[in-house]
VMD Tcl script that draws the C-alpha trace (Angstrom):
set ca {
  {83.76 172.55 -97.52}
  {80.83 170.17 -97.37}
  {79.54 167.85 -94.63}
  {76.76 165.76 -94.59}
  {73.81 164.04 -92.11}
  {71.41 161.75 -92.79}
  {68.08 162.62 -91.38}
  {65.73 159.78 -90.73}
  {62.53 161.61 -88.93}
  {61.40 164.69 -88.06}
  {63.17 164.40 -84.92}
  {66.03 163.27 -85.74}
  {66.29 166.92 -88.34}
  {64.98 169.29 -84.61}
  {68.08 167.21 -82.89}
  {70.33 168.12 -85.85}
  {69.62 171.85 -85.84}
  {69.86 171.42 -81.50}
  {73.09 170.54 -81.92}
  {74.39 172.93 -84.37}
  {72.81 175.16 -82.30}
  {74.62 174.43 -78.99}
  {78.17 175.40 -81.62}
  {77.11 178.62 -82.78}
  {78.52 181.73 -81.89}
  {76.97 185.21 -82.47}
  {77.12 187.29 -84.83}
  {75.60 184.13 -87.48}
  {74.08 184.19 -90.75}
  {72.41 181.00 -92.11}
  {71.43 180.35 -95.52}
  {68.16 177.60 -94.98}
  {67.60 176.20 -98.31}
  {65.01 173.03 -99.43}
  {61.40 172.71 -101.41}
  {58.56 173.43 -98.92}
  {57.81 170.62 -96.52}
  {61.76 169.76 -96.30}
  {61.97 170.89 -92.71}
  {63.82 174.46 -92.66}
  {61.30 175.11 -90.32}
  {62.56 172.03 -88.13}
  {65.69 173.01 -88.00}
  {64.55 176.34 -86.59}
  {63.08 175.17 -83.85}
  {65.83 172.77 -82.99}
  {68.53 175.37 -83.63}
  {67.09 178.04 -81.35}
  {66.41 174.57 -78.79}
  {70.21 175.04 -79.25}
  {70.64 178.62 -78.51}
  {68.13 178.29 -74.96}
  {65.43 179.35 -76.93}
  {61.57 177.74 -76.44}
  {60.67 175.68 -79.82}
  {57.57 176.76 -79.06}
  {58.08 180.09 -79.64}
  {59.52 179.38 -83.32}
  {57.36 179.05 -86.13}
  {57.66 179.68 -90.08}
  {57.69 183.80 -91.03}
  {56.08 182.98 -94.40}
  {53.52 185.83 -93.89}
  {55.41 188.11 -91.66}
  {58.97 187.88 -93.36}
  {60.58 187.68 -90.16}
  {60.03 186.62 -86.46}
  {62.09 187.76 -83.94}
  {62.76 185.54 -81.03}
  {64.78 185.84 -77.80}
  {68.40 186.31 -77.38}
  {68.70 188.09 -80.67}
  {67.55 185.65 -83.25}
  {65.68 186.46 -85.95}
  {64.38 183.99 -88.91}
  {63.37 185.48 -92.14}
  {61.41 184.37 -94.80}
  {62.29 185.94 -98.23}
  {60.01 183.74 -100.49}
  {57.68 186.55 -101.56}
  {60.40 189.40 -101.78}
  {61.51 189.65 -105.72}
  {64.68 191.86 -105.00}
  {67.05 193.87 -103.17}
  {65.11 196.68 -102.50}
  {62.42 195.25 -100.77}
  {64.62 193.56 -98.94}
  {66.36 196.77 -98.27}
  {63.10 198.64 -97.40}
  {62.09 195.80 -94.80}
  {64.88 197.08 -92.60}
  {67.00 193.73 -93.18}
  {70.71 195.09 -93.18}
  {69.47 197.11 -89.82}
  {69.33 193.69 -88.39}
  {73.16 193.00 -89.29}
  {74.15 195.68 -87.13}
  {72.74 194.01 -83.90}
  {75.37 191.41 -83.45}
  {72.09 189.00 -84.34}
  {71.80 185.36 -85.34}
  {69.87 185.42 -88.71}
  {68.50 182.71 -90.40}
  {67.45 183.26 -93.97}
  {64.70 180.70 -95.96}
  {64.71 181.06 -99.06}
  {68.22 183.32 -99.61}
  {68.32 183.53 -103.15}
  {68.17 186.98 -103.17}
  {71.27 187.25 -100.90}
  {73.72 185.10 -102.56}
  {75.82 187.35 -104.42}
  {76.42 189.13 -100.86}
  {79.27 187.95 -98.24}
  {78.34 187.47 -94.58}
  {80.84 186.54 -91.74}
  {80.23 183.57 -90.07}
  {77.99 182.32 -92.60}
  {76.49 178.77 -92.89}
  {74.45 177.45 -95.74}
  {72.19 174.36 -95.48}
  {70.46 172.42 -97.79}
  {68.07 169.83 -97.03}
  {67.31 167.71 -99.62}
  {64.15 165.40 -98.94}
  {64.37 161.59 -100.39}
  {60.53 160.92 -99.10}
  {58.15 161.62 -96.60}
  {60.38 161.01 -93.46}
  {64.23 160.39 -94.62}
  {66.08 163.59 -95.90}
  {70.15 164.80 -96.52}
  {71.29 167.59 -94.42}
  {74.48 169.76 -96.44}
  {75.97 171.71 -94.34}
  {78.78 174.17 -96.17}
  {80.87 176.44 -94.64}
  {84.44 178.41 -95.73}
  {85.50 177.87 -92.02}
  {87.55 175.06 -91.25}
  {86.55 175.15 -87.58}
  {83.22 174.76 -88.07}
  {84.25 171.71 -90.34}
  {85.79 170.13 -87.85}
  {82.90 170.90 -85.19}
  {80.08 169.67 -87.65}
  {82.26 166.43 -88.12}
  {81.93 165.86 -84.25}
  {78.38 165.87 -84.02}
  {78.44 163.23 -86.84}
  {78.87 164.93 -90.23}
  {80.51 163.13 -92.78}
  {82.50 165.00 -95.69}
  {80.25 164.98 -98.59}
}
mol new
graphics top color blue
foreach p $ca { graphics top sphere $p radius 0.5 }
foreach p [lrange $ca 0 end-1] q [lrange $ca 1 end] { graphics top cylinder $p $q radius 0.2 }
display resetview
């Protein structure tokens, strides 16, 4: 299942992820996919907005591999990790234990692997400003919750 939001501004994509946020319900796994400059990191900020978390405190772990935040969120940045082991090594599955929200840029490495409660988004960018939000999810629940917020089936 497939729903999808039009994102006109940057603002518009933090008040996307704000509202996800507000649904979510630990333990989480998100999948953040898009090019660089699409706005995973956006939807960060707004998502842990969501959770009670400062935006402020969330920024992109492109040279740390992962930041951990408040209330048990974590945000990982795989881009520079080439396979399972390093991955493995980094202490990631440790992090599945602690009844965590993760969000994962740049997942590729984990998509052979099954996660409960897991959420993949895509964010496609048209231009500078205007960019398609894909939500998919195998819950039907969450379906029906991203359709209230004002998804639309893709």
């Amino acid at each position: 299942m497939t729903v999808e939001f039009c994102s006109r501004s940057a603002e518009e994509t933090f008040e996307f992820g704000k509202k996800l946020g507000t649904l979510l319900v630990y333990p989480f796994v998100i999948f953040l996919k898009g090019e660089m400059g699409a706005g995973k990191t956006q939807i960060t900020r707004g998502l842990a907005a969501g959770l009670g978390i400062s935006e402020d405190e969330v920024s992109s772990p492109t040279y740390t591999i992962v930041n951990e935040y408040p209330k048990n969120l974590y945000h990982f940045d795989l881009y520079r990790l080439s396979d399972l082991d390093e991955l493995y090594e980094m202490g990631f599955y440790d992090y599945l234990d602690q009844q965590a929200g993760l969000i994962i840029e740049w997942p590729d490495l984990l998509e052979q692997e099954s996660f409960e409660n897991c959420l993949e988004i895509e964010i496609e960018r048209l231009d500078l400003t205007n960019r398609i939000i894909r939500v998919q999810s195998a819950d039907a629940g969450i379906k029906r919750q991203l359709q209230l917020i004002g998804g639309q089936d893709a």
